[in-house]
C-alpha positions as CSV (number, residue, x, y, z in Angstrom):
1,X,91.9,-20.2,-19.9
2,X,91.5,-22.0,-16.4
3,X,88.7,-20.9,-13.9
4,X,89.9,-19.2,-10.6
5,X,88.7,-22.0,-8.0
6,X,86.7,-20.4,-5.8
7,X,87.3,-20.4,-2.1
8,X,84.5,-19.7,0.4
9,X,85.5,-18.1,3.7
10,X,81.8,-18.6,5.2
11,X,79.9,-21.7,6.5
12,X,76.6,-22.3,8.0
13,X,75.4,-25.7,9.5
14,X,71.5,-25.6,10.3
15,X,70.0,-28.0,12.9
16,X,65.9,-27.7,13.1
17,X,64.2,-28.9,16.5
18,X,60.9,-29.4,15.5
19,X,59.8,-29.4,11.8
20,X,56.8,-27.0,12.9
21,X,58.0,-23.7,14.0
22,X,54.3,-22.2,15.1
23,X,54.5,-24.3,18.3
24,X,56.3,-22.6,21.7
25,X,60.3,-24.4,22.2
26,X,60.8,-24.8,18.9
27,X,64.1,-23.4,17.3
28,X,66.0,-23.3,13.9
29,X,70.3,-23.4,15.3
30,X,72.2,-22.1,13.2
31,X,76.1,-22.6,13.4
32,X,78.1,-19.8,11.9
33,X,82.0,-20.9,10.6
34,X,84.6,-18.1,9.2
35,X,87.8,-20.3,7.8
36,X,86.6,-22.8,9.9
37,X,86.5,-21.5,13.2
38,X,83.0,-21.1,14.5
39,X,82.4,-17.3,15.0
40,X,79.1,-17.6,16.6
41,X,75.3,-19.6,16.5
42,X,71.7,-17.9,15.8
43,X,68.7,-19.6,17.1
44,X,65.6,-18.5,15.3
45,X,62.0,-19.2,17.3
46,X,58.8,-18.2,16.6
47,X,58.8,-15.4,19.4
48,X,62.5,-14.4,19.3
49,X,66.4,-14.9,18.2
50,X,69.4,-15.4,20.2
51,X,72.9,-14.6,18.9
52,X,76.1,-16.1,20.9
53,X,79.6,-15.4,19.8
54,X,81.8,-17.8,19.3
55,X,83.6,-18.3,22.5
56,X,80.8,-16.0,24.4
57,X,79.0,-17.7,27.4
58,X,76.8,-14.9,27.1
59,X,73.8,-14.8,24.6
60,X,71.8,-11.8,23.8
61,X,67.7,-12.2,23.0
62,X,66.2,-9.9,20.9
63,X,62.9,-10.0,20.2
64,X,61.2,-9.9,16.7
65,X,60.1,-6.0,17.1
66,X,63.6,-5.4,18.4
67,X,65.5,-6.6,15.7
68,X,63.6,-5.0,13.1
69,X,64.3,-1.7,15.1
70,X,68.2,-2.7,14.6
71,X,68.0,-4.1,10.9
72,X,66.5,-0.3,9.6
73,X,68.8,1.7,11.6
74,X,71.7,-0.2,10.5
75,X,70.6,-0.4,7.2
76,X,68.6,2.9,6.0
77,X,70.8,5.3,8.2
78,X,74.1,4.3,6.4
């Protein structure tokens, strides 16, 4: 019997500034794809990360305190 080919809806592209993340200006961008339109890019620094939405000009900083604060309550009040 044939395998269903599998078709994945998500893709990430990763670009990395600096190899050494401990050092102030340095970032980890990713690029976030759904059916290949982009729905949005995370950058990931060593004091904070920025989420912008896909067609945002807006981005919104949270820093690392902040978004553990969001991750529980999303996660362990569900």
């Amino acid at each position: 019997m044939p395998r269903k080919r599998l078709v994945r809806k998500h893709q990430v592209r990763a670009t990395l500034n600096v190899v050494e993340l401990t050092k102030a200006g340095t970032s980890l961008e990713l690029q976030v794809f759904a059916d290949r339109e982009k729905i949005g890019s995370l950058s990931i620094g060593r004091g904070s990360l920025t989420w912008r939405g896909g067609k945002r000009q807006k981005a919104k900083r949270l820093s690392w305190s902040e978004f553990a604060q969001h991750m529980d309550s999303w996660t362990y009040t569900r």
